[in-house]
C-alpha positions as CSV (number, residue, x, y, z in Angstrom):
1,X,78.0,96.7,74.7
2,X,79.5,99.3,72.4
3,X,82.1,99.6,75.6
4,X,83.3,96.2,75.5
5,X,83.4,95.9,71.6
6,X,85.7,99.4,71.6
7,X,87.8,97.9,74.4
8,X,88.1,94.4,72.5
9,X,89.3,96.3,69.2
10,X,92.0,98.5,70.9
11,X,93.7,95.2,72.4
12,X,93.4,93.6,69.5
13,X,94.6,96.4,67.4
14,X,97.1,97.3,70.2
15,X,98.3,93.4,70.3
16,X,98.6,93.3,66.1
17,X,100.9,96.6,66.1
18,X,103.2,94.9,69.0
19,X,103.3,91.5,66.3
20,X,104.0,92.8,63.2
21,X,103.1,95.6,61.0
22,X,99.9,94.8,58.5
23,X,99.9,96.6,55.6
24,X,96.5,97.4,53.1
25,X,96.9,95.0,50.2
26,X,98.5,96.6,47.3
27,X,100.6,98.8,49.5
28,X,104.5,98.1,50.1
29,X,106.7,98.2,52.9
30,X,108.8,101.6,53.4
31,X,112.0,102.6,51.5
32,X,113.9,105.3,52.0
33,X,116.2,106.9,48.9
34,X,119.3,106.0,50.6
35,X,118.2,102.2,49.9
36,X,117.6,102.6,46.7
37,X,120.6,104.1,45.5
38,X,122.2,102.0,47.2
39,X,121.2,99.5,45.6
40,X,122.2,101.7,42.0
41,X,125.5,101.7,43.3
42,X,125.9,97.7,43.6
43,X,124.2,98.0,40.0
44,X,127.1,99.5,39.1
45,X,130.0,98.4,40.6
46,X,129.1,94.4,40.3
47,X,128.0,94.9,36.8
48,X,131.3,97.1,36.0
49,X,133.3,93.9,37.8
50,X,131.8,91.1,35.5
51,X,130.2,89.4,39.0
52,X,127.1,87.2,38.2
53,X,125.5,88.8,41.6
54,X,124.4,92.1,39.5
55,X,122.0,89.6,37.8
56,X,120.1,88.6,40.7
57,X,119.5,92.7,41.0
58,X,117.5,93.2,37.8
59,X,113.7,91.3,36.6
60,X,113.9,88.5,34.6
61,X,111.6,91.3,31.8
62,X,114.2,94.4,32.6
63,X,115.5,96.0,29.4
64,X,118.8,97.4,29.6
65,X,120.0,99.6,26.6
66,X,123.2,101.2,26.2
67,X,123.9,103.7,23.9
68,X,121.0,102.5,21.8
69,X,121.6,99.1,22.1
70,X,120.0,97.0,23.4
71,X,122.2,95.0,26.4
72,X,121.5,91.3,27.7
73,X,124.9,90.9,29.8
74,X,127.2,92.8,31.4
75,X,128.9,95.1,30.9
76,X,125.4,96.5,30.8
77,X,126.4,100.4,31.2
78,X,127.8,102.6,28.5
79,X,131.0,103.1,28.1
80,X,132.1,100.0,30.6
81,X,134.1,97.8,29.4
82,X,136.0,94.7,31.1
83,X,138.6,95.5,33.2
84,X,139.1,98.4,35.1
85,X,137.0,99.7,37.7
86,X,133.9,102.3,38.2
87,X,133.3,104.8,40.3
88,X,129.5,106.6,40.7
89,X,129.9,110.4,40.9
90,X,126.4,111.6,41.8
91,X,123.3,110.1,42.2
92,X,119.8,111.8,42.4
93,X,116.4,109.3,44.0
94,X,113.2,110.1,43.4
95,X,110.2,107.5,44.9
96,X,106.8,107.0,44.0
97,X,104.8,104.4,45.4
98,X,106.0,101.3,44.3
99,X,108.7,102.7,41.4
100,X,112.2,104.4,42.1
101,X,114.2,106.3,39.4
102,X,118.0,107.0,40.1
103,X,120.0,109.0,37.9
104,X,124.0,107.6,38.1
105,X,126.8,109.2,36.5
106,X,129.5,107.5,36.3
107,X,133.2,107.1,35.3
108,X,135.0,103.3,34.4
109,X,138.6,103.9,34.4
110,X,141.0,101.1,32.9
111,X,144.7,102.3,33.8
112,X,146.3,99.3,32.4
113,X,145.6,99.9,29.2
114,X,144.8,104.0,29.6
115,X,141.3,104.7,29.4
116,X,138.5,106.4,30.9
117,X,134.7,106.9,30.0
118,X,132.6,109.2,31.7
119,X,128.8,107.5,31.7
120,X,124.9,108.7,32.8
121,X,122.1,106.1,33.5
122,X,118.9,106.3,34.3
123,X,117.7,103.0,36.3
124,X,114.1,102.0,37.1
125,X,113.2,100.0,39.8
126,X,109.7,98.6,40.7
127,X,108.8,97.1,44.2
128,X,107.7,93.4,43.1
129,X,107.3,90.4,45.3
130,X,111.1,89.8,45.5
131,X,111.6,92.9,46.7
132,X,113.3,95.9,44.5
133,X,114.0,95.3,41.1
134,X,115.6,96.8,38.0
135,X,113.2,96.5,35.3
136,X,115.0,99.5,33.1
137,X,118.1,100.6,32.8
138,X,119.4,103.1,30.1
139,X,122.6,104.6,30.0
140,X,125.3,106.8,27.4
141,X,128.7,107.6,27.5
142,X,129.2,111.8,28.2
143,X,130.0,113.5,24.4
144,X,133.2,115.1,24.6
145,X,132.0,118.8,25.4
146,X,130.1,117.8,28.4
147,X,132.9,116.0,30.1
């Protein structure tokens, strides 16, 4: 009997796998670091651009604060302004179950009207039913001697 009861649970164990992949309850589906900063980097660039799709990146609960102050639209990131464009220098990933934190730096260049900002952030994702979201963002323009 214990034969036929091992048998029946490798099919049907073998016949789930083949399906779909069943996680544990509380657990979440595999991410790799390259996603996620990714998905910095479209932070970034639609929020820098004005477009209403960086919106749909971030929780409806995120706080965003710029230079110590607080932000509810874009530009969210210090030292963005409108106009111009931004391009992410570096970025570092570092995952933790259910929670990503990227570190972006940054520069926003405007050569109409001749200026540049160099910028850091620090953006905190969290795995939610939605999938990733930004539920922290905090970012500051680079003082003059560390430019």
């Amino acid at each position: 009997m214990r034969g036929k009861v091992l048998v029946a649970v490798v099919l049907l164990g073998s016949a789930a796998c083949a399906s779909r992949t069943a996680l544990p309850r509380g657990t979440e589906a595999a991410v790799t670091p390259d996603e996620i900063q990714a998905l910095a980097r479209l932070a970034v660039t639609l929020d820098a651009a004005g477009n209403g799709a960086a919106d749909t990146l971030y929780a409806p609960d995120a706080v965003v604060v710029a230079n110590a102050l607080a932000r509810l639209a874009a530009p969210r990131l210090a030292g963005v302004s409108n106009g111009g464009r931004v391009t992410v220098t570096a970025t570092t990933v570092t995952l933790e179950g259910r929670f990503a934190w990227v570190l972006v730096e940054y520069r926003w260049i405007n050569a109409e009207q001749r200026l540049a900002e160099a910028g850091r952030a620090t953006f905190l994702f969290e795995h939610r039913e939605r999938g990733w979201k930004i539920v922290h963002v905090h970012s500051s323009q680079l003082l003059p001697w560390d430019r």
